[in-house]
Backbone as numpy.savetxt, mean C-alpha at the origin, in Angstrom:
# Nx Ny Nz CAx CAy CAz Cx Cy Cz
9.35 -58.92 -3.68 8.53 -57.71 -3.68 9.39 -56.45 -3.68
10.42 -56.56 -3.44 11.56 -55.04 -2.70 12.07 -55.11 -4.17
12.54 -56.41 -4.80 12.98 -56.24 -6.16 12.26 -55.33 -7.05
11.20 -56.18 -7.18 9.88 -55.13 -8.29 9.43 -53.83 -7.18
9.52 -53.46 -6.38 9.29 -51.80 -6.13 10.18 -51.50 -6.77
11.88 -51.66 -6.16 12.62 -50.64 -6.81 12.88 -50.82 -8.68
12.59 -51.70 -9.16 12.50 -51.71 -10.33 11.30 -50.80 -10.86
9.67 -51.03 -10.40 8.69 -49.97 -10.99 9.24 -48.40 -10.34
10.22 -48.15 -9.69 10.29 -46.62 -9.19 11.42 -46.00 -10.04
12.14 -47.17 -10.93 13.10 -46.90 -11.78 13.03 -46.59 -12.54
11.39 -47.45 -13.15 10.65 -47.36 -14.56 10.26 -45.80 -14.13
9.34 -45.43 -13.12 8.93 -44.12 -13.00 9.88 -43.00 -13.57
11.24 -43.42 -12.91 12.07 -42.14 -12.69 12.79 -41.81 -13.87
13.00 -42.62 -14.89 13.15 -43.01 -16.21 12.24 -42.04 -17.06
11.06 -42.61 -16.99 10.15 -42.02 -17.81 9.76 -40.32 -17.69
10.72 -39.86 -16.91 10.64 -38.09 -16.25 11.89 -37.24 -16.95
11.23 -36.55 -17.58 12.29 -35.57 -18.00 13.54 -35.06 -17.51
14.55 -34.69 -18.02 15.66 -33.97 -16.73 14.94 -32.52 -15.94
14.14 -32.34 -16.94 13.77 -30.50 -16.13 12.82 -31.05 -15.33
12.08 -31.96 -15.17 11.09 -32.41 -14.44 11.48 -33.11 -13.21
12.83 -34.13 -13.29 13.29 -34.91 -12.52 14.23 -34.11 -11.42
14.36 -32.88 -11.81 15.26 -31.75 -11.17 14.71 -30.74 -10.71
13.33 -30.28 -10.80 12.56 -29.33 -10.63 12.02 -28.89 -9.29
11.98 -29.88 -8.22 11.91 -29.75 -6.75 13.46 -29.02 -6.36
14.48 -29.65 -6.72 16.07 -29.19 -6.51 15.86 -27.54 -6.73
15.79 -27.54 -8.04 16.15 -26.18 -8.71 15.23 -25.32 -7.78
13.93 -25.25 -8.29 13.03 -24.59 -6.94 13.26 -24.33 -5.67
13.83 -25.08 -4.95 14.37 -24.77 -3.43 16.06 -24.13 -3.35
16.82 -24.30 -4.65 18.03 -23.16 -4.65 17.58 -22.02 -5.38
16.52 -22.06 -6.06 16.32 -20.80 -6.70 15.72 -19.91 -5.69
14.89 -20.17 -3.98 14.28 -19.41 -3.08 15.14 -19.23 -2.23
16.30 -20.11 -2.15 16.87 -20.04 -1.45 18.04 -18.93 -1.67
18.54 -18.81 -2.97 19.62 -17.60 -3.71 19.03 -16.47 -3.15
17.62 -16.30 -3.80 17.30 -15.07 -3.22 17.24 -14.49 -2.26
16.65 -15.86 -1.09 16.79 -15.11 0.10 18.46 -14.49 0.99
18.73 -15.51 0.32 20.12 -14.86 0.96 20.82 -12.98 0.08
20.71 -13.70 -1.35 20.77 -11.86 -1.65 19.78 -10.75 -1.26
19.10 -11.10 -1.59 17.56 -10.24 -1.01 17.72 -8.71 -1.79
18.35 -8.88 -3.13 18.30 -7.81 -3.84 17.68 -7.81 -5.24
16.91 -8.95 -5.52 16.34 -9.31 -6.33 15.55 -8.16 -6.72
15.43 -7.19 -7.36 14.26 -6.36 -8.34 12.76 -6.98 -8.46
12.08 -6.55 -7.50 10.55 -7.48 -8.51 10.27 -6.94 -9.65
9.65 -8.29 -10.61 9.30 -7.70 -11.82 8.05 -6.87 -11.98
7.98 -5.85 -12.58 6.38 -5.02 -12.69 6.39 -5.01 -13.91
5.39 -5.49 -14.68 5.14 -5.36 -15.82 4.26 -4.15 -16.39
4.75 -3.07 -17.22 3.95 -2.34 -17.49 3.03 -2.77 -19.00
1.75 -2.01 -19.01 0.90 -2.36 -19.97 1.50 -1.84 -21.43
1.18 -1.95 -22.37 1.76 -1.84 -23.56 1.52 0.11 -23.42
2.14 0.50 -24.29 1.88 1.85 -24.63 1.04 2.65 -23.62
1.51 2.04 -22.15 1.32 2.81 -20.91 1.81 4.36 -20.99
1.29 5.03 -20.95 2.00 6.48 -20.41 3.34 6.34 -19.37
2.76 5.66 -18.27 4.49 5.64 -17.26 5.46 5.08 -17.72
5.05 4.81 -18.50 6.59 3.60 -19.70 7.56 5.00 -19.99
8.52 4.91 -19.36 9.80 6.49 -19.61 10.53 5.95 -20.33
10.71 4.65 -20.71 12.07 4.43 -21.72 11.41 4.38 -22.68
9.77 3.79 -23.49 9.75 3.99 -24.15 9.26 5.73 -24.71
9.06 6.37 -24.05 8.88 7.78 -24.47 10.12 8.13 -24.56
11.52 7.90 -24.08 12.62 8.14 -24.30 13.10 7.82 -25.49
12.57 6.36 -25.75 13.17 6.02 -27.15 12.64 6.91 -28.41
11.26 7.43 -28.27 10.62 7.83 -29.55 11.23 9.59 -29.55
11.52 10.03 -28.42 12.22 11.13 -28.21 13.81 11.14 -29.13
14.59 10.54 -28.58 15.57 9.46 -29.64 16.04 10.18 -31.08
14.69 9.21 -31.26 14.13 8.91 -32.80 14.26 10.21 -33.21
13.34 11.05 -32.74 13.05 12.18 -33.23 13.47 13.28 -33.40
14.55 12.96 -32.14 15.89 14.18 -32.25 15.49 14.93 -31.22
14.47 15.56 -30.58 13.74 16.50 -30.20 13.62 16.66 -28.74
14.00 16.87 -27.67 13.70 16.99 -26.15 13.54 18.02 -25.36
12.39 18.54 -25.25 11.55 19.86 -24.66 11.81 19.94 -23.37
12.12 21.14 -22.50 12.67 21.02 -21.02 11.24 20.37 -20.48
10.00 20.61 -20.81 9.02 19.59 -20.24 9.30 18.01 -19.95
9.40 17.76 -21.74 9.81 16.46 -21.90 11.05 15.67 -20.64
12.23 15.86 -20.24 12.80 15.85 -19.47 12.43 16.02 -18.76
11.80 17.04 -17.63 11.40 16.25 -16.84 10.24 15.56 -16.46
9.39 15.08 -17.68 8.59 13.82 -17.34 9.21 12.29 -17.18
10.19 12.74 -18.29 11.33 11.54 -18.00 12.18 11.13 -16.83
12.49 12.62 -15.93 13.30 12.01 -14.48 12.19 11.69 -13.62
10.54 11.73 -13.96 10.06 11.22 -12.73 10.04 9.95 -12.42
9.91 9.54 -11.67 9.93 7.98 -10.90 8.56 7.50 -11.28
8.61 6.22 -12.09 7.04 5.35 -12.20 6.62 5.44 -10.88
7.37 4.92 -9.26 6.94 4.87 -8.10 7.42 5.63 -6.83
6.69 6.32 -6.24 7.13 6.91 -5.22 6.64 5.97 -3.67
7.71 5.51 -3.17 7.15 4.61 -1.91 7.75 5.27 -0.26
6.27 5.85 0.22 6.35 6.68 1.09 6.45 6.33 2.71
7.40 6.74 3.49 7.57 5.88 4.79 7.56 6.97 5.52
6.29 7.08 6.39 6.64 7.74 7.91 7.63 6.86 9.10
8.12 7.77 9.87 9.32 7.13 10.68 9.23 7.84 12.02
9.79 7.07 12.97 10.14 8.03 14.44 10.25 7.03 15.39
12.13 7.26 15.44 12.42 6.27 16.57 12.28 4.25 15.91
12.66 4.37 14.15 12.70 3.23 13.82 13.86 3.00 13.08
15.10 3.06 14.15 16.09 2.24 13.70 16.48 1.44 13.14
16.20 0.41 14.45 16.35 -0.87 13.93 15.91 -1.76 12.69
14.38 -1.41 12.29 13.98 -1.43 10.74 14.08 -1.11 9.70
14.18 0.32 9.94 14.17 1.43 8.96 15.27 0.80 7.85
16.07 0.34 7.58 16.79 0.09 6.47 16.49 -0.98 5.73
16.14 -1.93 6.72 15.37 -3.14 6.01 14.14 -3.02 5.04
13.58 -2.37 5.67 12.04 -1.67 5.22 12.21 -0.77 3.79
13.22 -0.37 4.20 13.77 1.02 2.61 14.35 0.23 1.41
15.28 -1.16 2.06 16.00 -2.05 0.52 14.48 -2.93 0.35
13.67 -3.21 0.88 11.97 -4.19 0.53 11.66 -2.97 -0.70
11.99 -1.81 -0.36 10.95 -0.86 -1.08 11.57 -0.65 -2.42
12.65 -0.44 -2.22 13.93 -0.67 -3.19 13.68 -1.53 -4.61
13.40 -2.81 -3.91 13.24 -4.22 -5.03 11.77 -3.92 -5.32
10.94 -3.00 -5.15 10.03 -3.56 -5.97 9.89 -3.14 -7.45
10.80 -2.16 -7.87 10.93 -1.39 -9.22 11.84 -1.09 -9.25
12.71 -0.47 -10.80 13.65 -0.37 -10.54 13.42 1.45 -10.89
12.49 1.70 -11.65 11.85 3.15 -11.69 11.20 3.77 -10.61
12.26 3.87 -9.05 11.48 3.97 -8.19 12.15 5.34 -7.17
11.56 6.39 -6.33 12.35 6.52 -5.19 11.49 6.76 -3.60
12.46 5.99 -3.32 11.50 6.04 -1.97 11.96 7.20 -0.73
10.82 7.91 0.02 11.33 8.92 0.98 10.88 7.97 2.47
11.27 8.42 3.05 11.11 8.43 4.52 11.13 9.68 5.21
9.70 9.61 5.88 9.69 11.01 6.28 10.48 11.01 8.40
11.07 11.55 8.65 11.52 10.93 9.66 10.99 12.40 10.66
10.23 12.33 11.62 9.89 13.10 12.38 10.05 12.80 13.97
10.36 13.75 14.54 10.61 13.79 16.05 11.16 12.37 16.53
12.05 11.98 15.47 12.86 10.79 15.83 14.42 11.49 17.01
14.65 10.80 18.27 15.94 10.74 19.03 16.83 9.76 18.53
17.05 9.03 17.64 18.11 7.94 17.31 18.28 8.36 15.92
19.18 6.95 15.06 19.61 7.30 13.96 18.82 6.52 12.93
17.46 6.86 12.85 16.80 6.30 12.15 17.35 7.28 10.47
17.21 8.55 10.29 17.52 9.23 9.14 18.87 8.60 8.64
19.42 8.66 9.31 21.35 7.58 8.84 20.91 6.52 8.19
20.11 5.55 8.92 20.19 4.20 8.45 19.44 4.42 7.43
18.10 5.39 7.16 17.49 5.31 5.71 18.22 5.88 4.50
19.21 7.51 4.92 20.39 7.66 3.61 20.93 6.26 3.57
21.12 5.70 4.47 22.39 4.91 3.85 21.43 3.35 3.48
20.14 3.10 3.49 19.71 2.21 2.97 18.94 2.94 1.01
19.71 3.70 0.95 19.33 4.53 -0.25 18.09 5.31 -0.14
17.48 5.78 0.76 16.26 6.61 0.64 16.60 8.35 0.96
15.63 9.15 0.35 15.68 10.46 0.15 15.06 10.90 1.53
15.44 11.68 2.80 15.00 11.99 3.89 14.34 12.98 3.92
13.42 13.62 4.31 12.73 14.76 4.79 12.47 14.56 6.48
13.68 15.31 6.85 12.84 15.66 8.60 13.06 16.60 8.87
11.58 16.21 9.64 11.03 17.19 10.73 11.53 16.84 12.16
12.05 17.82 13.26 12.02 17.43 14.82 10.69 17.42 15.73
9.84 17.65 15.25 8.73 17.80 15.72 7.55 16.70 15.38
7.10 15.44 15.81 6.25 14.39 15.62 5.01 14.50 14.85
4.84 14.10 13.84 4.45 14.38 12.97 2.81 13.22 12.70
3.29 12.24 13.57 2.11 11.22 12.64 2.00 10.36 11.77
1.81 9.26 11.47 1.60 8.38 10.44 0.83 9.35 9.08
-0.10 9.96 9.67 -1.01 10.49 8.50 -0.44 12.26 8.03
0.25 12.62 8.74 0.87 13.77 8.83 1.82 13.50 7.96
2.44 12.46 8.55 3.48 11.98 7.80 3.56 11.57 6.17
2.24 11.05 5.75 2.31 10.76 4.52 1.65 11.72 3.32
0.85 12.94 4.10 0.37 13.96 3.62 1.44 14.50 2.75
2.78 14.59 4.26 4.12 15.76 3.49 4.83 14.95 2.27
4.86 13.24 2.90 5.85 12.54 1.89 4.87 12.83 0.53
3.64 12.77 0.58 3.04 13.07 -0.78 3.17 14.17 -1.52
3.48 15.51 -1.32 3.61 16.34 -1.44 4.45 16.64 -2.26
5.88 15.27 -1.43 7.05 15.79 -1.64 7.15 15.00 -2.93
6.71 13.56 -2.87 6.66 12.56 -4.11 6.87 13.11 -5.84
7.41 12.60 -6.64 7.47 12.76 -7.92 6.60 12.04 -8.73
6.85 10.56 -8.15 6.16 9.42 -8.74 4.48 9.61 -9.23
4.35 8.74 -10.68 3.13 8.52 -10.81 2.17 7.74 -10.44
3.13 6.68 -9.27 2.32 5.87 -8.02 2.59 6.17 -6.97
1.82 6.16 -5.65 1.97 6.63 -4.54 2.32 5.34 -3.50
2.89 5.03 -3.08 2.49 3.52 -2.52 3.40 3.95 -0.90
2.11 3.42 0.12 2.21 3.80 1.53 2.46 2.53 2.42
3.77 2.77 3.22 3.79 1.61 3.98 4.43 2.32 5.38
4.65 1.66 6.25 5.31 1.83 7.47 6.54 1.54 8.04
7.43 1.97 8.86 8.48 1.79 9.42 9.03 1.07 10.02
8.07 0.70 10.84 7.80 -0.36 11.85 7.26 -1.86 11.48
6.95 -1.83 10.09 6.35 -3.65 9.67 7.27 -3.86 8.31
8.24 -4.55 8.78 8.78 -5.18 7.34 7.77 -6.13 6.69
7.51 -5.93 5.29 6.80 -6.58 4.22 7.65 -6.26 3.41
7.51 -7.53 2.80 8.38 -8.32 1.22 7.88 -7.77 0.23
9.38 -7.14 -0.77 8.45 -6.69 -1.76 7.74 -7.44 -2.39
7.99 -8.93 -2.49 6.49 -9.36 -3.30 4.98 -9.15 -2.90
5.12 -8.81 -1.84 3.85 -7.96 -1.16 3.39 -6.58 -1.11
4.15 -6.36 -2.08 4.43 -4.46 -1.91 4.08 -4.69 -3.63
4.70 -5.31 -4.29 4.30 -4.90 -5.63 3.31 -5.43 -5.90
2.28 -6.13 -5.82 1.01 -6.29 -6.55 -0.05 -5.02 -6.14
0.28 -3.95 -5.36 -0.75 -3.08 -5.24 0.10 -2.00 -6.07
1.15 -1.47 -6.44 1.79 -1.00 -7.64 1.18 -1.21 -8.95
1.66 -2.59 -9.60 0.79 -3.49 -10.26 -0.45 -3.26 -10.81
-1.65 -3.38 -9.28 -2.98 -3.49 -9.72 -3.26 -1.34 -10.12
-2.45 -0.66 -9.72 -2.98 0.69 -10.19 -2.50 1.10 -11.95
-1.15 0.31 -11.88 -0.69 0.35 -13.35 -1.80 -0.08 -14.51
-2.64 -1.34 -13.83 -3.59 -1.81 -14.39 -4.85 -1.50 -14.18
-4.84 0.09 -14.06 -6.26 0.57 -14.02 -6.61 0.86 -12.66
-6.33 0.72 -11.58 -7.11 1.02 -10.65 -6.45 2.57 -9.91
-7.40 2.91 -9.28 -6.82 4.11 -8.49 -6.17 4.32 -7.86
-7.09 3.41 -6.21 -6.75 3.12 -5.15 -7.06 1.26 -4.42
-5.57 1.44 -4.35 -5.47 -0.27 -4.22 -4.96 -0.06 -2.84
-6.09 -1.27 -2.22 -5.84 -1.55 -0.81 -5.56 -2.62 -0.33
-5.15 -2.74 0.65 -4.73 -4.14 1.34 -6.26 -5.11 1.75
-6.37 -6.25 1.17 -7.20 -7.01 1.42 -7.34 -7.07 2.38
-7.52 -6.73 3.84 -7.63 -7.34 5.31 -8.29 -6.27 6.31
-9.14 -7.51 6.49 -10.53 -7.35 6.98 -11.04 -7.06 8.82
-9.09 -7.46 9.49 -9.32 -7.43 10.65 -9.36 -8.68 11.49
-9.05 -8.70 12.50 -10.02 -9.74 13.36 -10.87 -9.98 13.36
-11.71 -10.59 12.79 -13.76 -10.82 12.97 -14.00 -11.76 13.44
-13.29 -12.80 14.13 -13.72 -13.61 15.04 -13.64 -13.44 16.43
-12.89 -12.23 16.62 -12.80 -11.45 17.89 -13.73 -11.49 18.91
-14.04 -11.88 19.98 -15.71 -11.15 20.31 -15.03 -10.53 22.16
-15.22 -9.15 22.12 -16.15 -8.51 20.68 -15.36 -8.05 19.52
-15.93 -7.77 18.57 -14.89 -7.37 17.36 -14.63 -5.78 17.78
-13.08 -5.71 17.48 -12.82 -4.52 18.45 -13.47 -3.44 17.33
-13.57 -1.89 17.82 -14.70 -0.77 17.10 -13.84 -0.21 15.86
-12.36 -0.19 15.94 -12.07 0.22 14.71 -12.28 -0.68 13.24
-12.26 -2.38 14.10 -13.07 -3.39 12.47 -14.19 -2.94 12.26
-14.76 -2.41 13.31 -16.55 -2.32 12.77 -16.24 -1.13 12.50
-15.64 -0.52 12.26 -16.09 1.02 11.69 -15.31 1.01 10.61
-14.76 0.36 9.87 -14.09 0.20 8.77 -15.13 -0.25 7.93
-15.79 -1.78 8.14 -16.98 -2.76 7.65 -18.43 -1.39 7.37
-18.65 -0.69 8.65 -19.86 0.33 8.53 -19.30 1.33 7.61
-18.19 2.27 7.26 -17.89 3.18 6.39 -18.06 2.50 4.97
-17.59 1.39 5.07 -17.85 0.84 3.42 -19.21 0.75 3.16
-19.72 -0.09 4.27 -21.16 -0.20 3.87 -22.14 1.18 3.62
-21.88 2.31 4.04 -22.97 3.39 3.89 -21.84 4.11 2.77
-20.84 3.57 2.34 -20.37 4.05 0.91 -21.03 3.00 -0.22
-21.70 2.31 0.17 -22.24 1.48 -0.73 -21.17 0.33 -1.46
-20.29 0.43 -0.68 -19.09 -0.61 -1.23 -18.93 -1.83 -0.06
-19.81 -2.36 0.50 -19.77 -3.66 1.46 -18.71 -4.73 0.89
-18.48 -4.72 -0.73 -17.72 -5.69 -1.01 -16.30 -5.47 -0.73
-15.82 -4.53 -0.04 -14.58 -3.98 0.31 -14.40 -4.81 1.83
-15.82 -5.12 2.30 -14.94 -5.79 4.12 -14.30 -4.37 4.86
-13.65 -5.07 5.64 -12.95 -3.93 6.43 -11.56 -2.89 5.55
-11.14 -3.54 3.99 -10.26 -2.52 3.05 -10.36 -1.45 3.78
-9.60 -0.59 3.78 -9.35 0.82 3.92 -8.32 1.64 3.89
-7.85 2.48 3.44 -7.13 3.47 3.29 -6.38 3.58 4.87
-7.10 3.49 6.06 -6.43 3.37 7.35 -5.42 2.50 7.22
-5.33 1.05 6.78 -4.19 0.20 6.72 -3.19 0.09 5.86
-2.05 0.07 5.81 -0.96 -0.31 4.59 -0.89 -1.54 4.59
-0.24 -1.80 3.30 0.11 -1.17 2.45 -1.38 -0.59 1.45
-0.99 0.74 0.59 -1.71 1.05 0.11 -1.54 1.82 -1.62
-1.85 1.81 -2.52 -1.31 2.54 -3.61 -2.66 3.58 -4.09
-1.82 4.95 -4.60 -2.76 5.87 -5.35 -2.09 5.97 -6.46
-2.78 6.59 -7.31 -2.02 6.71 -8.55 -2.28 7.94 -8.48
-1.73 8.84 -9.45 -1.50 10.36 -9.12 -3.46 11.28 -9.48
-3.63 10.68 -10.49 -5.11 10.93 -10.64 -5.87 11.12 -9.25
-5.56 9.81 -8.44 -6.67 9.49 -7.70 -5.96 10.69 -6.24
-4.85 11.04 -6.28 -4.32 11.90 -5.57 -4.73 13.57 -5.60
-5.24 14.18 -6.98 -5.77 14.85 -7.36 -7.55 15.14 -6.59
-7.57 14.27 -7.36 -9.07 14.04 -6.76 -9.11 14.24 -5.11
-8.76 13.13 -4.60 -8.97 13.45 -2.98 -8.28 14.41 -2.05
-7.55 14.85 -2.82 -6.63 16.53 -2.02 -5.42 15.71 -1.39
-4.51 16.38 -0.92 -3.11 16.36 -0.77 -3.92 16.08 1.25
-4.46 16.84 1.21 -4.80 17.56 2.92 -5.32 16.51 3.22
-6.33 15.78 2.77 -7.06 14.54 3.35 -6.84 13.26 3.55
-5.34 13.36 3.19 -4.15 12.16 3.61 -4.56 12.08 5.11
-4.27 12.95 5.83 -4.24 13.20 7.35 -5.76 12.60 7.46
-6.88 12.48 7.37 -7.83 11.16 7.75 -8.12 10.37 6.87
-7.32 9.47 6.90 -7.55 8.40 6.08 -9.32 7.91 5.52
-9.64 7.90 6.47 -11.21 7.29 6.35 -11.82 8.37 5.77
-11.36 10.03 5.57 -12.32 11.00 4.81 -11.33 10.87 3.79
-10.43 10.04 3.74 -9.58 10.19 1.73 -10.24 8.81 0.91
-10.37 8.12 2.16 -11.15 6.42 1.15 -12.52 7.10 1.08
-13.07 8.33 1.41 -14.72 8.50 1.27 -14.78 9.25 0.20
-13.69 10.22 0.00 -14.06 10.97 -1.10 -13.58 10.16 -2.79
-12.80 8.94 -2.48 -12.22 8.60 -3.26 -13.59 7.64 -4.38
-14.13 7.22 -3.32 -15.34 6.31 -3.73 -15.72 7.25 -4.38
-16.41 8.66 -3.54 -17.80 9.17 -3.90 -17.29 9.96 -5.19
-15.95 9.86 -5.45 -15.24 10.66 -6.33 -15.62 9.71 -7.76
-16.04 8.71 -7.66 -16.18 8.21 -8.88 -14.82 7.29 -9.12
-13.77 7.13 -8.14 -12.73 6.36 -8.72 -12.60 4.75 -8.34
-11.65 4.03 -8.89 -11.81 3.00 -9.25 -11.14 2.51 -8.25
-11.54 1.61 -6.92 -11.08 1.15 -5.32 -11.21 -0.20 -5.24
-10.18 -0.21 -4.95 -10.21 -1.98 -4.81 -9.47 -2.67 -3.87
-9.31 -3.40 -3.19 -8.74 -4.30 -2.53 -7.91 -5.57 -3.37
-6.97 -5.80 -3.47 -6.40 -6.18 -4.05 -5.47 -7.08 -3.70
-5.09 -6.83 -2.88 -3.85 -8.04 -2.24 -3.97 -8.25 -0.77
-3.89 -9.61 -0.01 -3.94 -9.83 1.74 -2.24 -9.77 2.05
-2.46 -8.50 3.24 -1.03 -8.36 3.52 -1.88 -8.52 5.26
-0.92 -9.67 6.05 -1.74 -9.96 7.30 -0.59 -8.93 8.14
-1.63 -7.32 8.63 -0.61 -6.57 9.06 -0.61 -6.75 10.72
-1.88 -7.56 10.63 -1.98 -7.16 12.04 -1.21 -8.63 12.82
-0.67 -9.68 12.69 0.18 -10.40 12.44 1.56 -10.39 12.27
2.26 -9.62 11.37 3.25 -8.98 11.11 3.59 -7.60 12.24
2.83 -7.12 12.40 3.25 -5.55 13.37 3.22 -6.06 14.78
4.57 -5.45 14.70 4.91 -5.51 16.25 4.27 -5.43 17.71
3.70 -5.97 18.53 2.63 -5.57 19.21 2.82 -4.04 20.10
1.98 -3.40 19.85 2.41 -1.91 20.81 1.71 -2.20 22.24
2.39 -2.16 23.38 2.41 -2.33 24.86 1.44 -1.19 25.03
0.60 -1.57 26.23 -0.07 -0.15 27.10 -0.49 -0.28 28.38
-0.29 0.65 29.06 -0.68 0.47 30.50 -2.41 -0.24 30.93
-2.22 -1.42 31.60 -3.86 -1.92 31.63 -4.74 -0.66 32.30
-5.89 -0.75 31.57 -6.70 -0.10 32.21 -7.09 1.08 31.58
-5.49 1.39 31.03 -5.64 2.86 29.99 -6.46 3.08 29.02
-6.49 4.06 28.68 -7.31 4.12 27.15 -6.64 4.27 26.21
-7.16 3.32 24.93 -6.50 3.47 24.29 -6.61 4.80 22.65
-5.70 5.62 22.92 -5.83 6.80 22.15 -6.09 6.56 20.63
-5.08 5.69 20.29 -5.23 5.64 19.03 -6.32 4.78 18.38
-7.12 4.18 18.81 -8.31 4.11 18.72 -9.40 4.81 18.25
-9.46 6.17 20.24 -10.50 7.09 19.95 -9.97 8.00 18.65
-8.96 8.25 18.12 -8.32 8.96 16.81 -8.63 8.51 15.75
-8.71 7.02 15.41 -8.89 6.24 14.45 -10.84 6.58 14.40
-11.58 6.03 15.22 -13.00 5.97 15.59 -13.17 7.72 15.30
-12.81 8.68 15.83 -13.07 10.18 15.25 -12.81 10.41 13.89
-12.08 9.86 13.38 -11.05 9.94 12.08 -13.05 9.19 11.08
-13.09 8.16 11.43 -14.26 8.01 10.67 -15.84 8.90 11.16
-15.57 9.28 11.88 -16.88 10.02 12.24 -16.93 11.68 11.61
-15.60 11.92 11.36 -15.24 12.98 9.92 -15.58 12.88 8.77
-15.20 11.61 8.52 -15.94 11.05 7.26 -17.47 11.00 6.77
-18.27 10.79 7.87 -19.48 10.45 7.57 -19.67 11.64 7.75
-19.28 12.75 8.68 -19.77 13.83 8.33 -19.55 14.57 7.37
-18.66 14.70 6.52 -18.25 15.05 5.10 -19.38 14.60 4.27
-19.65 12.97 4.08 -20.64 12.50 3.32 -22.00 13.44 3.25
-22.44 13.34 4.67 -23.44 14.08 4.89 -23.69 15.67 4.66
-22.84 16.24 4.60 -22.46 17.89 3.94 -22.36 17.35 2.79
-21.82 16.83 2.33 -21.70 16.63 0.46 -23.03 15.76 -0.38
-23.53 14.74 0.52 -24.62 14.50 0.03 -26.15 14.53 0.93
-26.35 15.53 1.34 -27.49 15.62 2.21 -27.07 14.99 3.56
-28.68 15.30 4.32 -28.23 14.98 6.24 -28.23 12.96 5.89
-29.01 12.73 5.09 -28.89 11.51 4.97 -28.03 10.52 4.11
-26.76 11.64 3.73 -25.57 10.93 3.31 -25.66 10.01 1.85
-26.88 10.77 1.25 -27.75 9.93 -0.27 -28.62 9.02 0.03
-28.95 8.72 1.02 -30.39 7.28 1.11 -31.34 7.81 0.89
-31.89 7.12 0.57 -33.61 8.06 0.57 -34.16 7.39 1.78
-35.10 8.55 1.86 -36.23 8.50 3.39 -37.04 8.02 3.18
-37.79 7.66 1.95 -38.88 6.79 1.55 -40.20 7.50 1.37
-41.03 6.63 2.02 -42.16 7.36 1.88 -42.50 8.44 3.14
-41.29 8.40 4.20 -41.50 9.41 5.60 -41.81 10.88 5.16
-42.90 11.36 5.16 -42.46 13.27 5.16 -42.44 13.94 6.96
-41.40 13.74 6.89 -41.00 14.30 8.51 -41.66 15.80 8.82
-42.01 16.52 7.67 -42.51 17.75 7.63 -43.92 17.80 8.62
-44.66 17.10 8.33 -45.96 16.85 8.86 -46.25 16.56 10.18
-44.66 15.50 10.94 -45.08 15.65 12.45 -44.34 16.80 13.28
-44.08 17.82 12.43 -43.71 18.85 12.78 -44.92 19.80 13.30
């Protein structure tokens, strides 16, 4: 019996190609190369006769002999601008800046470094990123208002200091805006098996739903990673970075194209932040106000009832 196994496993192994018979091997040194360089470029494929395509507008420039001081500089802008608030993130901060690095090679990334005491600005020059600081604490959302401001790029793409993510997790929301979309969000929905489910999931789940976009889940503009494309940056103002939940409201009601697009598990990945028991927790009530801006915006922009109709009620009458 031991004879004929290893004889039918011979016949098997026989009948297998070399690329086939080698293909588990190759696969586990090919993940393995990388991880050890970890400078791998992700690939982004742009669409044919994309506008952000700079080499080929370079080439037909070329051709033509012809280069307008405009022209130039549409050409030094960056396809991607990848924006990092910072403060007091050393120890990451460089790791976080070469992730951002590999996901294009048409790219530059800032770090905005505010009311940082250590050498977080060092480690991001010297992990190749462009610095803007401030000494004065600035904010996650403060923070990405200015990096936007400051941005060149014709993608906006928002992440944090404090959560290393792989660029293969960083470029499919690049990606999905190249391919049409506006605003690409991180698929993730939260804890919902929580009980109770804490108030910033439910107020993520309720803002979508009275935007009429329930198929979004908890998506939101509050979480990174996140991408705009410069259009959709236009549209929702530079200023309304600073509440996230009134930039995903106007973005909808703006008519633009929102999507959820990739699961980046952040809340998993991020470091847990410590707090005194008992305390309250601030960033919460900030987050929970942050959407209660929102709905009030809705409601100034589309009536007290935020566009629903009242039906058949005329409230006039029990007046």
């Amino acid at each position: 019996m031991k004879l004929l196994r290893k004889q039918r496993n011979r016949a098997n192994y026989a009948t297998k190609t070399r690329k086939k018979r080698f293909r588990p091997a190759l696969g586990k040194r090919r993940i393995q190369t990388r991880k050890k360089k970890g400078t791998k470029t992700y690939v982004i494929s742009l669409p044919p006769n994309h506008s952000f395509h700079a080499n080929d507008r370079r080439e037909s420039h070329e051709m033509i002999g012809e280069v307008t001081a405009q022209d130039r500089e549409v050409l030094r802008q960056p396809v991607l601008s990848v924006i990092i608030p910072a403060m007091n993130e050393e120890r990451t901060i460089a790791a976080v800046v070469r992730e951002a690095t590999r996901i294009c090679r048409d790219a530059e990334v800032l770090v905005i470094v505010n009311g940082s005491t250590d050498g977080t600005a060092n480690e991001a020059e010297r992990a190749g990123a462009r610095v803007l600081h401030y000494p004065e604490a600035l904010g996650h959302d403060a923070g990405r208002r200015v990096g936007a401001a400051s941005a060149r790029g014709q993608i906006l793409l928002f992440t944090d200091a404090d959560i290393l993510i792989p660029a293969e997790h960083l470029a499919p929301f690049v990606q999905a805006v190249l391919n049409g979309d506006d605003v690409a969000l991180n698929n993730y929905n939260g804890p919902l098996k929580r009980s109770p489910v804490h108030p910033v999931v439910e107020a993520k789940h309720m803002l979508n739903s009275l935007l009429s976009r329930s198929d979004l889940g908890g998506a939101s503009m509050t979480a990174i990673p996140h991408a705009l494309s410069r259009q959709a940056l236009e549209i929702i103002g530079i200023s309304s970075l600073e509440i996230p939940p009134l930039a995903h409201a106007k973005a909808i009601i703006g008519g633009l194209r929102v999507q959820a697009v990739h699961h980046v598990p952040v809340g998993k990945w991020n470091a847990v932040r410590t707090r005194k028991r008992g305390g309250a927790d601030l960033l919460s009530q900030v987050v929970l106000n942050d959407h209660l801006e929102a709905i009030r915006w809705m409601t100034d922009t589309r009536g007290p009832r935020g566009g629903y109709s009242d039906l058949q009620r005329i409230r006039s009458l029990a007046q």
